[in-house]
N, C-alpha and C positions, 0 to 999 in steps of 0.2 A: 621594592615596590611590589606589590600583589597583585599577581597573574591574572587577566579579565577571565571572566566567567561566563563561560556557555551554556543559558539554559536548555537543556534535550527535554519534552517530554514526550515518550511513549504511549501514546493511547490504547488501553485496553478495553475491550467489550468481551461478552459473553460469550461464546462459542471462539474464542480466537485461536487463530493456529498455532499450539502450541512452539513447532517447528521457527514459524515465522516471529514469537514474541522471546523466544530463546536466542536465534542467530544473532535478533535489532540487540538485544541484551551483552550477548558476548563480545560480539564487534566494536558496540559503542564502548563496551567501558573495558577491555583491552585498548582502545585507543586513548582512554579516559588515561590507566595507568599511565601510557607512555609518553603521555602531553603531561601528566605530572613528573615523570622522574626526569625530562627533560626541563622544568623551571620553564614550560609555557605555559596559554591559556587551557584553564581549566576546562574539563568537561564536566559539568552538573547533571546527570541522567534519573529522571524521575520516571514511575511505572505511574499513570494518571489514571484515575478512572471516573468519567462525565456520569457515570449513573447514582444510583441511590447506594446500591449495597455495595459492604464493605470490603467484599470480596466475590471474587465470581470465577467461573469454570468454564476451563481450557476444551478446545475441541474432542481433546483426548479424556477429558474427565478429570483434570488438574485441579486443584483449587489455588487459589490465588487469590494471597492475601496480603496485609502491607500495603496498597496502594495512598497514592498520594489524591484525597477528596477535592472535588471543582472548587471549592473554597478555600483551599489552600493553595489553588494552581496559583503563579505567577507568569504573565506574558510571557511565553518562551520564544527563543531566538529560532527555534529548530522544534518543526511537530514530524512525529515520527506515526505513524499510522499500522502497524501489522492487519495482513487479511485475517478471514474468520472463513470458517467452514461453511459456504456457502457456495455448492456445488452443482445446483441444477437452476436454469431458467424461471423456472414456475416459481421456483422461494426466492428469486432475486427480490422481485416486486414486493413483497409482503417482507422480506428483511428489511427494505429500506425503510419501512413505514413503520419499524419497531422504533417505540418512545427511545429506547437510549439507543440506536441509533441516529436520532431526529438531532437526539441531545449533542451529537458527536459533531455533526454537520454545521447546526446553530452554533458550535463553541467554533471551531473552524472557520466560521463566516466573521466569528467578532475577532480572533487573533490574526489572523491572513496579514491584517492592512502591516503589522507592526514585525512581524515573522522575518526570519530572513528565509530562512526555508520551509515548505510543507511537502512528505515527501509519505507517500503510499502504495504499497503492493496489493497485489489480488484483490477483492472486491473492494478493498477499501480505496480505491482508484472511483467506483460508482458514489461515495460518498463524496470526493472531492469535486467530482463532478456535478453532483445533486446541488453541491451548495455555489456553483457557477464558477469555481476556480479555474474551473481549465476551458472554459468559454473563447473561443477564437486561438488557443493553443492547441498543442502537440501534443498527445500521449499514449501508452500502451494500457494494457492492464491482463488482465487470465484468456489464456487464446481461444477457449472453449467458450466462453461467455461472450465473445469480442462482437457480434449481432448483435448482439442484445445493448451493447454500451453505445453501440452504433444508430440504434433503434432509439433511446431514450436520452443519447445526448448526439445529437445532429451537429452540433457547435462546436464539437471539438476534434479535432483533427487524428483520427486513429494510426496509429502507426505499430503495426503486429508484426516490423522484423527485429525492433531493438528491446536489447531487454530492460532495460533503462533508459525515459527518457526524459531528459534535464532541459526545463525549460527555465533554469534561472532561479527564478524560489519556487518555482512547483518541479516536483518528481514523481514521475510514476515507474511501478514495475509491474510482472507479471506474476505470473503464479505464487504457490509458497514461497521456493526456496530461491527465486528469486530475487525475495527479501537480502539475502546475503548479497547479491552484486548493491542493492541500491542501498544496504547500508555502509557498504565499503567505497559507494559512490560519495555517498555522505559527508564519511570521515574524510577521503580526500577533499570534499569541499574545503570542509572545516581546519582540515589539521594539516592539510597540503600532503605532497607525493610521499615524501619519505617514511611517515608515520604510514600512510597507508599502506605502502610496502611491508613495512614490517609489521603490521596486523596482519597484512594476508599470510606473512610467511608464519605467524604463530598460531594463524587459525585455521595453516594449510587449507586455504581458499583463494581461491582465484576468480575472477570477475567473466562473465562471459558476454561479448556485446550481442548477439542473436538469441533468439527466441525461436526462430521460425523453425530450426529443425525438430524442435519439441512437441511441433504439433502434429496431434492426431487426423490424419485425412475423414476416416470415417466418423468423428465425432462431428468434426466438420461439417458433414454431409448433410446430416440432419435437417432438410429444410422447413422455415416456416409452415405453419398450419396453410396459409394462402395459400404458399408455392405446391404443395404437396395435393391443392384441392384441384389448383389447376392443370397441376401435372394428369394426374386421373383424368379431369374433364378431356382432355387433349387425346388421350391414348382412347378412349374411348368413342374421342369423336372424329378418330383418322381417315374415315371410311366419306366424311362431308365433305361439299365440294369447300 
């Protein structure tokens, strides 16, 4: 009898983190091997990419080519998301509004209902959110950014001490390389304990469930335009009754 088959596809966009489209890559298909050489279900891992061109470029200035075209996608069981270099406030807004990002969300919104999993790190946590996935759940996502996610999706429940967090078929992570706990979060889904074990021991990785000691206080800091207007107003008007 022939092994069921798990479609993975990996979505890539343009500026993606190299770090974070390499670790989803090694994890999954180290795991991929070891669900074959054990006569289970297969893992199918495709590199997908929702935009026009045939190829596109890594944060690092990769090129990346080979991709699997939206025409040829098939309903996968398991969407895998990597963040993209998308590190300051002010370019959040104007990334989400880029066409093949739009395109990344609208294909997300059509495959969701059929999925069993949809799982995203670093900004691509704002994508899953954009398109209402995490609407009345749980999730984390980059801890510098974490106002802003708070600011723009009021409806979903932030939670900045786990590094992963699994709401059933939705996942999120945080930062880059956070990528690596939620893709080994993944494989245990999918492939149960033992494989997972033995991916971390080949990919000497190990899973960490907090985040919170990662974060920087002073970046932290940084308060909104408002709070920073008023803070002034305030120091300056100490002296009124």
């Amino acid at each position: 009898m022939k092994p069921q088959v798990t479609r993975v596809a990996v979505v890539v966009m343009n500026n993606v983190l190299s770090s974070s489209l390499g670790i989803t890559l090694d994890i999954l298909n180290t795991a991929a091997d070891l669900m074959k050489a054990k006569g289970r279900a297969e893992l199918s891992v495709q590199v997908v990419s929702l935009g026009r061109a045939s190829q596109i470029r890594s944060s690092s200035g990769l090129q990346i080519s080979g991709l699997v075209p939206r025409t040829e996608v098939k309903q996968p069981d398991v969407v895998m998301l990597p963040g993209c270099n998308v590190n300051q406030p002010e370019k959040l807004l104007q990334w989400l509004h880029d066409p093949e990002v739009e395109a990344v969300r609208d294909w997300m919104r059509k495959v969701a209902p059929q999925a069993r999993m949809i799982a995203s790190g670093c900004v691509g946590t704002f994508i899953m959110a954009s398109a209402g996935l995490l609407d009345g759940r749980s999730a984390t996502t980059t801890w510098w950014l974490a106002r802003e996610f708070q600011r723009l999706y009021p409806k979903v429940a932030l939670n900045m001490t786990r590094m992963v967090v699994d709401e059933g078929k939705y996942l999120t992570a945080g930062a880059a390389l956070a990528q690596t706990d939620l893709a080994l979060h993944v494989v245990r889904r999918l492939c149960g304990p033992e494989v997972a074990r033995q991916t971390t021991s080949f990919m000497l990785a190990d899973e960490r469930p907090s985040q919170a000691h990662f974060a920087v206080s002073a970046f932290m800091a940084h308060p909104h335009p408002d709070i920073a207007r008023a803070k002034k107003w305030i120091v300056q008007n100490l002296a009124r009754p």
